[in-house]
BAZALO-489007 format. One line per field, with one value per residue (C-alpha): x, y, z; residue in one letter; chain. Coordinates in pm, 1 decimal. Each point is the difference from the previous one (the first is absolute). Layout:
// BAZALO-489007
x: (X_...)
y: (Y_...)
z: (Z_...)
rest: (A_...)
kette: (A_...)
END
This chain:
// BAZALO-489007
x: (0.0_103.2_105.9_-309.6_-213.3_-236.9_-244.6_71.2_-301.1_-241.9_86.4_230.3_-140.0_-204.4_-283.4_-318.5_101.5_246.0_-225.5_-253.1_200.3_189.8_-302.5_-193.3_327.5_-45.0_-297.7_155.5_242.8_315.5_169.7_126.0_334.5_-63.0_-16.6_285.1_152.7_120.9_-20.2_-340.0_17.9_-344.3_-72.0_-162.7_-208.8_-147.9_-165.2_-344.7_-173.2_-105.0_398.9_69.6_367.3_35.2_-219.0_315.9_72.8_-157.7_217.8_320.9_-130.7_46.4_378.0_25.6_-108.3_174.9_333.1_-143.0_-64.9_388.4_114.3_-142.7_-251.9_-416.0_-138.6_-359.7_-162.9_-233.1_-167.1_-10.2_-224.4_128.8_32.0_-63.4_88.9_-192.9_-280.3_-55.7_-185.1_67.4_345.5_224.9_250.6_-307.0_32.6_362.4_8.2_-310.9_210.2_306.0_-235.3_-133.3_384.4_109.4_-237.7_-75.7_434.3_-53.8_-330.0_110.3_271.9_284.3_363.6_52.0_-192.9_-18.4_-180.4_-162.4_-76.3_8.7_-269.5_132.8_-109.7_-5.7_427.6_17.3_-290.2_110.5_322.6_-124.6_-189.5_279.3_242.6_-210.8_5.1_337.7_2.9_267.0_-141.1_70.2_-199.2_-144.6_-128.7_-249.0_198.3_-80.2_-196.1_86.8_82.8_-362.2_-63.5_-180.2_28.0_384.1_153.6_24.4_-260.5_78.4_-306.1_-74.2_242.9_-174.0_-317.9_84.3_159.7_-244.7_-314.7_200.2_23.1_-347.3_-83.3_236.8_-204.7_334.6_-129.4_-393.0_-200.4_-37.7_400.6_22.4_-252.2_195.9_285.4_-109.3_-66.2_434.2_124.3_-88.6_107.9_119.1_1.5_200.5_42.6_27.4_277.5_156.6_218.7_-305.9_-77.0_-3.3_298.9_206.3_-119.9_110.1_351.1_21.6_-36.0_230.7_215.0_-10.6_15.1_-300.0_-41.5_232.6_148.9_-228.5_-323.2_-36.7_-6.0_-39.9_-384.5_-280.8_-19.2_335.7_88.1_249.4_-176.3_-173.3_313.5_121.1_-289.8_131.2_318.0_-154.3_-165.5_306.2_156.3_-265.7_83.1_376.4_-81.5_-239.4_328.4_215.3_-223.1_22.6_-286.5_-118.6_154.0_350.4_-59.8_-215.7_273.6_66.3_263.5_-222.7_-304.4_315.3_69.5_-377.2_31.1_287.7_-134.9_-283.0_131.0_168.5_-310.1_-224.8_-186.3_-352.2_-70.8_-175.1_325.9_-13.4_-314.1_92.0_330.5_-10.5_-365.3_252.1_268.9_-254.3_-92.4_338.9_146.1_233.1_27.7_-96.2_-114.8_-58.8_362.0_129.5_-159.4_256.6_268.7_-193.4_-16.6_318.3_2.6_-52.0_-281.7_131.8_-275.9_-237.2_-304.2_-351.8_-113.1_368.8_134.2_-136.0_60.4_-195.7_45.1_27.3_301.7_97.3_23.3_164.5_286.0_105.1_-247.8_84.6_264.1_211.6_-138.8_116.1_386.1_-45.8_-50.9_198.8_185.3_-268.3_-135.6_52.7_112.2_-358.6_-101.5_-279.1_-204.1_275.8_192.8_263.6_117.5_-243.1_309.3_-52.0_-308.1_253.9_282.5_-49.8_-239.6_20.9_-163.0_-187.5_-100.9_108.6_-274.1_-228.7_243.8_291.7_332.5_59.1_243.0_-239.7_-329.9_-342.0_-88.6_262.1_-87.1_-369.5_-86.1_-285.5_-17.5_-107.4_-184.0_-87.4_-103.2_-286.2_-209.7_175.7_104.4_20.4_127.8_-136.5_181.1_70.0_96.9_257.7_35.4_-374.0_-50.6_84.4_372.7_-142.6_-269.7_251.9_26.7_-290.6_-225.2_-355.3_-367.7_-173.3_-410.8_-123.4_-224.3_-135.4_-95.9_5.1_-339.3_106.6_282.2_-170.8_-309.7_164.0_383.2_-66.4_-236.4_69.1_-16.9_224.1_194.6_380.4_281.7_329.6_153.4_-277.2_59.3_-319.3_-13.0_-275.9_-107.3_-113.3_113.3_265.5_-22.3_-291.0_-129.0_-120.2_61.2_312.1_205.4_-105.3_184.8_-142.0_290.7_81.6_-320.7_-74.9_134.2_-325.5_-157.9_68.1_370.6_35.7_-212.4_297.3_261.9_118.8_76.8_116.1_-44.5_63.1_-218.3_-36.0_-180.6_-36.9_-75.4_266.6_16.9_64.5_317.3_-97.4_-62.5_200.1_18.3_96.5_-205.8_85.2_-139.9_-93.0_71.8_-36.8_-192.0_-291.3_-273.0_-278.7_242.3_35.2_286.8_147.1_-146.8_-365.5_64.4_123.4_-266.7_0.2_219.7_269.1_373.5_178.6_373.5_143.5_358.4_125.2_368.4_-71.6_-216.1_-324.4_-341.7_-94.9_-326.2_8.3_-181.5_97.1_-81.7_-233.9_-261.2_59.2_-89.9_-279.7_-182.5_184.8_-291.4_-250.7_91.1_-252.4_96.7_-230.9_-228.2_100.0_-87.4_-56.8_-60.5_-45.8_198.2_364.7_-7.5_-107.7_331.7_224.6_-118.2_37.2_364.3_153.2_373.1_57.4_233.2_355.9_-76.7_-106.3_-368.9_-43.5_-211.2_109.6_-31.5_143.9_318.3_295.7_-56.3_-70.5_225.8_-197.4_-80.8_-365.1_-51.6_-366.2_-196.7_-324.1_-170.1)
y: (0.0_368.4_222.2_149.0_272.4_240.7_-258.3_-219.2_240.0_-114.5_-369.5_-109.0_-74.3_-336.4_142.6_85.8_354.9_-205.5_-264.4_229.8_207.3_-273.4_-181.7_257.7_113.4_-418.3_54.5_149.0_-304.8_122.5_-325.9_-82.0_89.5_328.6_106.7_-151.3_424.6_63.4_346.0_149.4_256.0_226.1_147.3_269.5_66.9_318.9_-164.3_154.1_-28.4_378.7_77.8_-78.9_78.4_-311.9_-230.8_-207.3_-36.8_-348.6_-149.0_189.2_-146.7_-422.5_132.1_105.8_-315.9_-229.6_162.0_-34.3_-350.7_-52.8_177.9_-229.8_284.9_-31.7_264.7_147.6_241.4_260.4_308.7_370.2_298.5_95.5_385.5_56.6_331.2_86.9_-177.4_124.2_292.6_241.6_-75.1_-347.6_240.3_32.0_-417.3_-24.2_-10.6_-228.9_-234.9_23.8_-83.4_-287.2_-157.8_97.2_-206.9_-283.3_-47.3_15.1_-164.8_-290.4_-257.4_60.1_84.0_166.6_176.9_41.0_364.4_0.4_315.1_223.0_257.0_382.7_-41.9_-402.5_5.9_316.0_-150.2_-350.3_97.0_202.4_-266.9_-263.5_279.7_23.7_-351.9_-37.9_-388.6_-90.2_188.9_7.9_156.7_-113.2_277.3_-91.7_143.9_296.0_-118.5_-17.9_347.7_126.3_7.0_215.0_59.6_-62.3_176.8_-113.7_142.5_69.6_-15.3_264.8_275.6_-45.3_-0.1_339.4_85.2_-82.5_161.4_278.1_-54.8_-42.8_345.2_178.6_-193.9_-157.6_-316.6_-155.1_-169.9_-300.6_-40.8_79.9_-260.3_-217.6_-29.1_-132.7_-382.3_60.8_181.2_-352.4_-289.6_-241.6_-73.8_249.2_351.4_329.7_-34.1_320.5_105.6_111.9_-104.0_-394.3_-23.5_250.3_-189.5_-352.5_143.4_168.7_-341.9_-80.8_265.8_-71.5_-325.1_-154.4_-207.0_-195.2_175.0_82.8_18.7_346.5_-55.7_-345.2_47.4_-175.2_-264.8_-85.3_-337.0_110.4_185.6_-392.4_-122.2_333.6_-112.8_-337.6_120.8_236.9_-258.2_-220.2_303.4_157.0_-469.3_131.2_347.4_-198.1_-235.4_341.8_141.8_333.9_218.3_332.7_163.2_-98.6_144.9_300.8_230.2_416.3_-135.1_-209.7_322.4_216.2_-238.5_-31.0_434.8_-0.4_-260.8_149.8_313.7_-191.1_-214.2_293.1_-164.8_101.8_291.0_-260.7_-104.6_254.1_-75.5_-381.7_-51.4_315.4_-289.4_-254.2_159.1_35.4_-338.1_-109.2_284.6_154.5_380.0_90.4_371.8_194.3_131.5_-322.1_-10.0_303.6_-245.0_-89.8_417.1_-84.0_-296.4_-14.4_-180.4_-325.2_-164.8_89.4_-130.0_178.0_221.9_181.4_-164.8_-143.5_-392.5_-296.4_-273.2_-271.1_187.1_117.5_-398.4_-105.4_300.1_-149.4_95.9_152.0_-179.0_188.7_321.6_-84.7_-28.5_323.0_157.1_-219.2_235.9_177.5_-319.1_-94.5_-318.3_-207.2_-350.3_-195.4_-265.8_-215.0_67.7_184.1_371.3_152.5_30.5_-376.1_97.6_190.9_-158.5_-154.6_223.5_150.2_261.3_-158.9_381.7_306.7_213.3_-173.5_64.5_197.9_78.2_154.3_273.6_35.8_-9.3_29.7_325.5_168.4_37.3_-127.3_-136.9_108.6_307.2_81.0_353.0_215.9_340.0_122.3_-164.0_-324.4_84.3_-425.3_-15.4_-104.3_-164.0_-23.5_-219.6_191.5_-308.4_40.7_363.3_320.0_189.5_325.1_-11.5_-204.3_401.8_190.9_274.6_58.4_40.8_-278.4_-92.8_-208.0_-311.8_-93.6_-365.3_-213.1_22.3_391.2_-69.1_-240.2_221.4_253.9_-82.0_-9.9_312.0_224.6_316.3_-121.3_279.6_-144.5_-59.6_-207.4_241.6_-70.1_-256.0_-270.2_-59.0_-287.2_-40.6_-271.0_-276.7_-122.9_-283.0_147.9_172.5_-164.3_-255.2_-225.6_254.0_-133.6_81.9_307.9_200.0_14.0_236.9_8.6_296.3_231.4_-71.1_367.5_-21.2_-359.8_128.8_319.0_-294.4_38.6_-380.6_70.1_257.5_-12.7_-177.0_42.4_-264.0_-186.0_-341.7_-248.9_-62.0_-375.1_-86.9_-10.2_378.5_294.3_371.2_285.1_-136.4_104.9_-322.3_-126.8_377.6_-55.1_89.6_-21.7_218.6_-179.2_-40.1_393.9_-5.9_381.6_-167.0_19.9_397.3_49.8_196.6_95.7_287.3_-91.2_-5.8_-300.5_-60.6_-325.5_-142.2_-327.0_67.9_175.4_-187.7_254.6_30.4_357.2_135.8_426.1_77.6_216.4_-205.5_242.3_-91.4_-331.7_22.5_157.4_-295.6_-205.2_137.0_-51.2_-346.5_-288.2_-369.2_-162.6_-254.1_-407.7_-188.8_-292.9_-60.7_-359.4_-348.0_5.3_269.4_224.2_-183.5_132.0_370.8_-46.4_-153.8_72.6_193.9_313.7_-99.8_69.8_-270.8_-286.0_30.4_-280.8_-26.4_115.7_-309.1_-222.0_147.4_-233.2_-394.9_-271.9_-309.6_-172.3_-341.8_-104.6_-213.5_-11.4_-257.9_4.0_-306.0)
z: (0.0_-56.5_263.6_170.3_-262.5_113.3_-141.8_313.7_170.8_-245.0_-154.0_202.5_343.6_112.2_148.8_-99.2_-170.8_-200.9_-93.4_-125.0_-218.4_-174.5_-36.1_-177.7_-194.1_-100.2_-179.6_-297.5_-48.7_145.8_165.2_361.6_-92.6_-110.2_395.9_123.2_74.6_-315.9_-85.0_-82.3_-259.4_-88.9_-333.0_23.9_-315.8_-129.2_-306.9_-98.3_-329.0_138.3_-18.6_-346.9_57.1_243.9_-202.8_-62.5_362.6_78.1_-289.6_194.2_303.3_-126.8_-89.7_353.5_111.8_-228.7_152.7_356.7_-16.6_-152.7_282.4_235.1_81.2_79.2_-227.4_111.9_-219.6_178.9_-176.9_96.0_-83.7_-364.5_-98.5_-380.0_-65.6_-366.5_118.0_405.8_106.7_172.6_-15.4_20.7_276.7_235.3_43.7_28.5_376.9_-3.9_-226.4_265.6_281.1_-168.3_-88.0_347.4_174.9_-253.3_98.0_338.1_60.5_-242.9_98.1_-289.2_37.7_-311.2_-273.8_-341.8_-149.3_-311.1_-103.6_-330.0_-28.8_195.6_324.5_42.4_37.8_259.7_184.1_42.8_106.5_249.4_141.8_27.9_135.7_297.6_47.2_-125.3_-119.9_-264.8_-284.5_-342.9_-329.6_-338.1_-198.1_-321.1_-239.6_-276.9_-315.8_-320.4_-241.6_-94.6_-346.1_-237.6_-400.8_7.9_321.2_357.3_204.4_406.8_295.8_142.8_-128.4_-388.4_159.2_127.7_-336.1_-179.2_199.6_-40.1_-373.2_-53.0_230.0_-283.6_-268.0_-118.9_58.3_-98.7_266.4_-204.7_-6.1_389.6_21.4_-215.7_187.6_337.7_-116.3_-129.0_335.4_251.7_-205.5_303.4_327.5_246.5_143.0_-223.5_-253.5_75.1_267.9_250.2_348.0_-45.0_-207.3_245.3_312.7_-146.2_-128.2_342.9_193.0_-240.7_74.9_401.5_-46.5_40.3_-255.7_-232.9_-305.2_-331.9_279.0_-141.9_-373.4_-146.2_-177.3_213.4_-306.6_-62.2_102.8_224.5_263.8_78.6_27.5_208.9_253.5_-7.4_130.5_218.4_186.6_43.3_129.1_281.0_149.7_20.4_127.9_296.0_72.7_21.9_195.1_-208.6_72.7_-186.7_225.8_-56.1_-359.4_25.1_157.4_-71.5_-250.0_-148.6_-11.9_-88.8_-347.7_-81.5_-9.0_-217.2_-227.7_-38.5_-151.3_-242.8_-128.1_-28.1_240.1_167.1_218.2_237.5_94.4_281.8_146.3_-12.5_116.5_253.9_153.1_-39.8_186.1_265.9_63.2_53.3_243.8_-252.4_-2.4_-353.3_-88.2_-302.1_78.9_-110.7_-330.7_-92.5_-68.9_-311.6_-131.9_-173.5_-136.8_-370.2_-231.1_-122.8_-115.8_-343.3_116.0_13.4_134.3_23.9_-326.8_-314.2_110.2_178.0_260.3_-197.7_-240.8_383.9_99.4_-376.4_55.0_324.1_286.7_334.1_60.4_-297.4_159.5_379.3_-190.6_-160.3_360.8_153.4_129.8_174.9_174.1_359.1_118.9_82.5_78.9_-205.8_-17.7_-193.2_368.1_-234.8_-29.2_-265.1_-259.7_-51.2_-188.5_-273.1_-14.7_-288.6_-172.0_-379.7_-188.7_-365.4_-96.0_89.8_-127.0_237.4_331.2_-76.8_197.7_346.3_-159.1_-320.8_117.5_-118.4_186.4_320.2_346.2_-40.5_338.7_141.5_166.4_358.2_26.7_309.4_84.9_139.8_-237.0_75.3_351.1_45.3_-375.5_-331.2_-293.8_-343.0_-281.6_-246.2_-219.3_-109.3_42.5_-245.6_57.5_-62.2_264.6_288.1_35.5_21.4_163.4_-93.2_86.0_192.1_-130.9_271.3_27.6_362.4_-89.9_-314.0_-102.8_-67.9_-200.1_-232.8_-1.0_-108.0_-137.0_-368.0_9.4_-319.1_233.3_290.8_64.8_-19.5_-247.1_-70.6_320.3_250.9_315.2_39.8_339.2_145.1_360.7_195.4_-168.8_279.4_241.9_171.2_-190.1_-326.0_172.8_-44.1_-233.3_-365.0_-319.6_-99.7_90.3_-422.7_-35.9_-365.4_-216.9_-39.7_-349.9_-106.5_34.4_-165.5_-315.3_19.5_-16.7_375.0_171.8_333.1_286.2_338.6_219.4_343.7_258.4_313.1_-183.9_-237.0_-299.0_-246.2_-37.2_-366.5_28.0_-148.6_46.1_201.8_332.2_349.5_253.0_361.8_157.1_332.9_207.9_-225.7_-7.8_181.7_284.4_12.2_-210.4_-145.9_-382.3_197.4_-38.7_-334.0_-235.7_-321.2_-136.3_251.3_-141.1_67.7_8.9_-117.2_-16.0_-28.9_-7.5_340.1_109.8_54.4_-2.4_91.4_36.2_-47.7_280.6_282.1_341.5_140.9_-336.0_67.4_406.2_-145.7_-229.4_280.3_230.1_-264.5_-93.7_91.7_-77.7_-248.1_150.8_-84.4_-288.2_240.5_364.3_31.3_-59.6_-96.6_-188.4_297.3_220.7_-268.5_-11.4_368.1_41.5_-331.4_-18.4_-270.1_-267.8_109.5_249.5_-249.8_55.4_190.7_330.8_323.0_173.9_-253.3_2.7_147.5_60.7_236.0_-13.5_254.9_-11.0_-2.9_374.0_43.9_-203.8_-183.0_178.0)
rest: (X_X_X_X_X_X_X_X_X_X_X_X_X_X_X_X_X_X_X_X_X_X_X_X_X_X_X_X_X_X_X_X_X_X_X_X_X_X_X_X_X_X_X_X_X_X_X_X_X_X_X_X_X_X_X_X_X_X_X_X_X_X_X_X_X_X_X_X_X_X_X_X_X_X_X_X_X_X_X_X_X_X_X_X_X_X_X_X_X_X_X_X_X_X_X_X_X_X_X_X_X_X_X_X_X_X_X_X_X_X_X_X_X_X_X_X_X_X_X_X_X_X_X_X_X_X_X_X_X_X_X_X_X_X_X_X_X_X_X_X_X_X_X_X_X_X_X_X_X_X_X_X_X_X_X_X_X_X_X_X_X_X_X_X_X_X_X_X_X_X_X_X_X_X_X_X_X_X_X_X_X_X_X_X_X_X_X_X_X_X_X_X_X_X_X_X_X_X_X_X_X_X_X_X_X_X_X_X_X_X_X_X_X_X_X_X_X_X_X_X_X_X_X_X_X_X_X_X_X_X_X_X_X_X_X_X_X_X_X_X_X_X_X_X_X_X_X_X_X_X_X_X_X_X_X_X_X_X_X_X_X_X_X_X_X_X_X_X_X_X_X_X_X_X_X_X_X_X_X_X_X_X_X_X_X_X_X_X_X_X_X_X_X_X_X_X_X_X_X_X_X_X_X_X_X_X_X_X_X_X_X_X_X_X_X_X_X_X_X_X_X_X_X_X_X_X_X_X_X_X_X_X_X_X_X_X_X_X_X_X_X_X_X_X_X_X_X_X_X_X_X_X_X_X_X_X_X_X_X_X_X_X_X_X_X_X_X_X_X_X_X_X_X_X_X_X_X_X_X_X_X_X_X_X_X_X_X_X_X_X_X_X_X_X_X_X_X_X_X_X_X_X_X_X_X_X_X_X_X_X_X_X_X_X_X_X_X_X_X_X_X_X_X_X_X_X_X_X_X_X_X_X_X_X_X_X_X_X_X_X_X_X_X_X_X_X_X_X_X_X_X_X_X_X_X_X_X_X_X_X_X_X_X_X_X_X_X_X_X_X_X_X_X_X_X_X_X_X_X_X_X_X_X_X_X_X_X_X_X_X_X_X_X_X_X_X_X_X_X_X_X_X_X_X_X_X_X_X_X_X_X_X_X_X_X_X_X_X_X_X_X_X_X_X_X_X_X_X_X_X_X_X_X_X_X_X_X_X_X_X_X_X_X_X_X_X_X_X_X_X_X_X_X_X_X_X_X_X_X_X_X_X_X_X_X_X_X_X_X)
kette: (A_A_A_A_A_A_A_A_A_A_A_A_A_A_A_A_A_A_A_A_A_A_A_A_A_A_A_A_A_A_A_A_A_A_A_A_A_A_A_A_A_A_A_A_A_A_A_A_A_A_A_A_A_A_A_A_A_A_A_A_A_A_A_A_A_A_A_A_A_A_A_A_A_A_A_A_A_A_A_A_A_A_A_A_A_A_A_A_A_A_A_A_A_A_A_A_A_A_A_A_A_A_A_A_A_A_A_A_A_A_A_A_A_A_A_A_A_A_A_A_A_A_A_A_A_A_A_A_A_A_A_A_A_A_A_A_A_A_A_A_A_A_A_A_A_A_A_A_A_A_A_A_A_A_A_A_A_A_A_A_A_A_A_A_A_A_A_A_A_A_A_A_A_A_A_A_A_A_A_A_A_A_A_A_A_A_A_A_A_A_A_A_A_A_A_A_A_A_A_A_A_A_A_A_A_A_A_A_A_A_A_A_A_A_A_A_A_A_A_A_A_A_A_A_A_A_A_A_A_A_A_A_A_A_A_A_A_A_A_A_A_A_A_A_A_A_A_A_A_A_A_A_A_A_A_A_A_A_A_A_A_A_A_A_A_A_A_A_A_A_A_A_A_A_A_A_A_A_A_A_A_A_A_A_A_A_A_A_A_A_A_A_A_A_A_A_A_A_A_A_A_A_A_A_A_A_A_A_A_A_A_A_A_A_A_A_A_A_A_A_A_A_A_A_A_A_A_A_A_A_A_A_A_A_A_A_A_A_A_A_A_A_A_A_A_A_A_A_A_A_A_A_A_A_A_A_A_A_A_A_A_A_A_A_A_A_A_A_A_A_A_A_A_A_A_A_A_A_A_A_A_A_A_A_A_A_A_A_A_A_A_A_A_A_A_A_A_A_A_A_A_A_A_A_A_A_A_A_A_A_A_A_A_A_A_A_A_A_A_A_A_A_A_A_A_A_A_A_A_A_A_A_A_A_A_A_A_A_A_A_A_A_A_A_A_A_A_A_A_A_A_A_A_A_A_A_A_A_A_A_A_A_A_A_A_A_A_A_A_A_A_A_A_A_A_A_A_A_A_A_A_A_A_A_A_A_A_A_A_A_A_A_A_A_A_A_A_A_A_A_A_A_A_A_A_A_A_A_A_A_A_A_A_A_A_A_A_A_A_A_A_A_A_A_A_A_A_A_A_A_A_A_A_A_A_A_A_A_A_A_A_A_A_A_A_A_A_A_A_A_A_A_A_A_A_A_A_A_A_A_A_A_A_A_A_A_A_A_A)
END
């Protein structure tokens, strides 16, 4: 028999508790031998036909399993709540910390030793390693992989950022409905997350990057034959982890946070970076702030991938994957441990560049310094950020005339309006879309470019909010500024006709108001009433942090390690 697991508490003791849960575990076939303490390992599954990205999850999961059961392992599948972002309302970010909650106690309630995460879609990743960091099992991840290149009439066609391009097309009347139309059937041809560089692409290659994973987690497509056999591995692995006894919390360290920073710069990778790794960083006691994420401001853009380049995962994945980006900034990476119980430069050792146009050289990059960018003033007095990579040079550096919308059902009232009194040097600032406020900070942060100034040929202004945005977004967009408005935030007291002050290579956000105005509509101010007041929804408004602090709940914050003693019968 093995050395003694954490299973011991649930299969392995004769007594009634033991016989009943090995009994009942019986009546799906599994044989005497398969309790004899060898190590447990749960996959935990976000497959949902409702979450089209992780539709290819329960084939992922029999790789897992065919590597468990090699490894000597007892794999045990178990589902948790799944968070589809295109297809949840009001937002997929609102359930994030529901989805932790449910992986942190199906761990702990549940007698495995290890544990597998199966994730893909934006917030499934973030949230499941949330959970297992405050439970802080042997942990390793499995992402779904990107689809295949979208195609339409000849050219590749990205999700999300042509969706935006092309709305925005069609709004100029350079592009027909019926072709708009056209090309959604071409832009979802397989299986797996968005094919561009957004949210669920950055947070697999940042597992990647912090070592959470094996190597090519971030890129190989969801179809290609090789993720299956990447789970197979996987699942041998998490068996070796269990016998090493090395937890999450051997690998998620500030190095570790620091490399994920740095390599996201040079992928281009989401602005929900912040917001998930700064929850993360939470969980497991580490001391991560939106000071941190300034290491990144000067790191160049490596990669060519949408929505800061012209490129997609799967030509990402062909050219070499993360790991040929992680030697290009080799030099800026810190010494980390991973889940292969090796120093993350194991994962580049051997790695080589197929195509240079799709992620080019540290000393001849794609774009300089094009990190993103943490912004404060008394706008921001928490901070804000930006993405350089996606946004317009000429307006990093700007000062204009704010036109306000209080809520979202303003700005789409009213946003393509022929007599909406802005132009290409105006500042679109939206309230009330942060954690509280909308609530659960949806992607509306990239408002769209008012009608009038698309049909005048202008693509980008500045924008201005409390909410995010996609990672598949683009533009000139100024995010999570904290504190938001619904919490009382300086943003609650911005109006119309107000001059704003922005700098990215300084790092402001001014508003160009004198103090005593803005102790004025200070007095004046009255927080909107809640869109909900019952159920979970009403726990997060209740508990939830602003953005510099990961918006995650108060109480959830840190981790319990303790074993489980008192028994169900």
């Amino acid at each position: 028999m093995s050395k003694e697991r954490r299973n011991r508490g649930w299969y392995g003791m004769m007594d009634k508790d033991g016989f009943i849960r090995r009994s009942w575990m019986k009546n799906q076939g599994f044989p005497d031998h398969a309790f004899d303490g060898r190590p447990v390992i749960g996959i935990c599954n976000t497959w949902s036909e409702l979450t089209p990205c992780n539709s290819g999850l329960r084939e992922l999961a029999e790789g897992v399993k065919r590597g468990v059961w090699e490894a000597g392992g007892f794999p045990v599948e178990f589902p948790v709540m799944s968070l589809g972002e295109t297809q949840m309302k009001p937002t997929a970010m609102l359930f994030r910390n529901l989805l932790a909650m449910d992986v942190e106690e199906s761990i702990r309630a549940y007698g495995m030793d290890g544990v597998v995460l199966l994730g893909g879609c934006d917030k499934t990743t973030p949230g499941q390693l949330m959970g297992a960091a405050s439970v802080d099992l042997p942990s390793i991840v499995v992402s779904a992989g990107p689809m295949l290149n979208g195609k339409w009439k000849g050219r590749d066609l990205g999700s999300g950022t042509d969706v935006r391009k092309f709305a925005m097309d069609v709004k100029a009347g350079d592009m027909t409905l019926k072709d708009f139309m056209a090309t959604e059937s071409g832009m979802s041809r397989s299986k797996g997350v968005c094919m561009t560089m957004g949210t669920a692409s950055t947070t697999s290659s940042l597992s990647e990057a912090m070592g959470l994973c094996l190597p090519m987690n971030g890129s190989l497509p969801a179809v290609d034959a090789r993720r299956m056999a990447l789970a197979h591995m996987t699942g041998k692995r998490i068996v070796e982890m269990v016998e090493e006894d090395l937890k999450l919390s051997d690998v998620l360290t500030k190095e570790s946070f620091q490399n994920a920073i740095v390599a996201n710069a040079a992928l281009g990778g989401s602005t929900n970076a912040v917001v998930h790794l700064l929850a993360l960083a939470g969980r497991v006691g580490i001391d991560l702030t939106l000071d941190d994420f300034e290491i990144g401001g000067e790191i160049p853009l490596l990669v060519n991938c949408m929505p800061s380049g012209k490129y997609l995962m799967e030509d990402f994945c062909y050219a070499g994957g993360v790991p040929v980006v992680l030697k290009e900034i080799a030099h800026k990476l810190r010494p980390a441990q991973t889940v292969m119980g090796k120093d993350i430069s194991h994962y580049y050792e051997e790695a080589e560049c197929y195509n240079r146009d799709v992620i080019f050289a540290y000393d001849t990059p794609r774009k300089p310094a094009s990190g993103l960018r943490v912004l404060r003033g008394n706008l921001a007095p928490r901070g804000a950020i930006v993405k350089p990579s996606a946004a317009s040079d000429h307006l990093l550096e700007h000062e204009g005339e704010a036109y306000v919308f209080e809520t979202i059902e303003e700005l789409k009232a009213n946003i393509d309006r022929d007599d909406l009194p802005v132009d290409e040097n105006s500042i679109l600032v939206l309230k009330n879309c942060g954690p509280k406020g909308y609530p659960g900070m949806p992607e509306v942060g990239d408002m769209p470019v008012p009608a009038k100034l698309v049909k005048q040929g202008v693509r980008d202004i500045v924008r201005i909010s409390d909410a995010r945005m996609s990672g598949t977004a683009f533009g000139t967009v100024i995010l999570h500024v904290a504190p938001e408005a619904t919490a009382g935030g300086p943003i609650a007291l911005v109006k119309t006709g107000d001059r704003i002050k922005v700098s990215a290579a300084t790092g402001v956000l001014e508003l160009l108001v004198s103090e005593s105005e803005l102790e004025a509509r200070r007095a004046n101010w009255v927080a909107p009433e809640p869109h909900y007041t019952r159920g979970y929804a009403k726990m997060y408004v209740d508990h939830v942090l602003q953005a510099d602090q990961g918006a995650d709940l108060d109480f959830l914050v840190g981790k319990d390690t303790r074993p489980v003693t008192r028994e169900s019968h």
